[in-house]
C-alpha positions in Angstrom: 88.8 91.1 140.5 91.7 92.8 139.1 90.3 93.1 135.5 90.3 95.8 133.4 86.4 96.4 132.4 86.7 99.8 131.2 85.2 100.1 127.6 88.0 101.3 125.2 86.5 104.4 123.9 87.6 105.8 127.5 91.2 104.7 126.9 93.1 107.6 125.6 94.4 108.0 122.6 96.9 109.3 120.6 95.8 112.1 118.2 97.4 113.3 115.2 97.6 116.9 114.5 99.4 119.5 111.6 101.8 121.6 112.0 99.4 124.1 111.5 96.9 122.8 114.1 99.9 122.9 116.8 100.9 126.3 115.9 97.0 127.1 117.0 96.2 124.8 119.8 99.8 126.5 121.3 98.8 130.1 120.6 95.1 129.7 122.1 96.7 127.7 125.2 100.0 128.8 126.8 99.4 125.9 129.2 100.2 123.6 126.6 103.6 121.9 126.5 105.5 121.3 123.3 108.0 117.9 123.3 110.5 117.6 121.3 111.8 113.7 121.2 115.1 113.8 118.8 118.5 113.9 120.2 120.2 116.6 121.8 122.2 117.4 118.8 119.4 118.1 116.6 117.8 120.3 119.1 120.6 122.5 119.5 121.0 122.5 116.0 117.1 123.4 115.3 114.1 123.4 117.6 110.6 125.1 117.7 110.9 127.7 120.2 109.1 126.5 123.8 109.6 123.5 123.4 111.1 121.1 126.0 114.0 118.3 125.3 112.7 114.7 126.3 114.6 112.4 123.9 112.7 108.9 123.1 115.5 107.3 124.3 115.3 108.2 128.1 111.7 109.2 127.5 110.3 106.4 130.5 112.7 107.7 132.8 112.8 111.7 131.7 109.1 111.9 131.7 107.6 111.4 134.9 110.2 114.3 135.9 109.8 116.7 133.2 106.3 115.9 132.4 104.7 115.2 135.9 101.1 116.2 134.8 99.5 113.6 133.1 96.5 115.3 132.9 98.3 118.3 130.9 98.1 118.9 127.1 101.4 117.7 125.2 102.7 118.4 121.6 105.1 115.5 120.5 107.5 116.2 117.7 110.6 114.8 116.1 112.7 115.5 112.7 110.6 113.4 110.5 107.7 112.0 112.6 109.0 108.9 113.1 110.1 109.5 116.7 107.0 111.1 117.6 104.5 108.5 117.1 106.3 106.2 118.4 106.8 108.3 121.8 102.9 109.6 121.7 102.3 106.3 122.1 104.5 105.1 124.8 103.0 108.4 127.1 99.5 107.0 126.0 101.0 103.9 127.8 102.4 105.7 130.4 99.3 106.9 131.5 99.6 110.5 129.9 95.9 111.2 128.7 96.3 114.4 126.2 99.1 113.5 123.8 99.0 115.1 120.0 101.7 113.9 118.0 102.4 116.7 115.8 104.9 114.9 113.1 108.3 116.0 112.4 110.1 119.8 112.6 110.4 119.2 108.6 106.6 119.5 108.5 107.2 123.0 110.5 106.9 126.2 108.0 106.9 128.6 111.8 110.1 130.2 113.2 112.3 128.1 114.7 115.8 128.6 116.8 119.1 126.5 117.3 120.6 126.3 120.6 120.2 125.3 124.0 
């Protein structure tokens, strides 16, 4: 016992998605949560409207608080997309089974705000 038999098509994956395939996943599902993974700085400097600060740095110790539902849809984002893959796939790891990673805000031709 304590091996892993499952086949790996049943292991999550990561999925990689457009800006333009966010914007319409987000607008057809309000329960979907948009991550942003850059540093507070940038964020308050420029961030997609909605979405929620969890930099990759503290990411294993921010996300079982501010992303309890691992079951949940989440949008991962950074500045140049970079960031993002790297912290769709540490969820994935995690445990997180709905994870798109959605590039960098660079790739983003929506509205966006700066601020906290």
């Amino acid at each position: 016992c304590g091996t892993d038999n499952t086949p790996a098509e049943e292991k999550p994956t990561v999925t990689n998605i457009t800006a333009e395939e966010g914007k319409g996943m987000m607008e057809e599902n309000e329960a979907i949560i948009l991550v942003d993974v850059r540093a507070e700085a940038a964020v308050a400097e420029e961030h997609i409207p909605g979405a929620i600060l969890v930099p990759i740095d503290d990411l294993e110790t921010l996300a079982p608080e501010m992303m309890p539902d691992k079951e949940a849809t989440y949008i991962i984002y950074c500045r140049s997309g970079n960031r993002s893959a790297t912290a769709s796939q540490q969820l994935i790891e995690m445990g997180y089974q709905n994870v798109y990673d959605m590039g960098g805000i660079i790739d983003w031709p929506y509205e966006t705000e700066s601020g906290t």
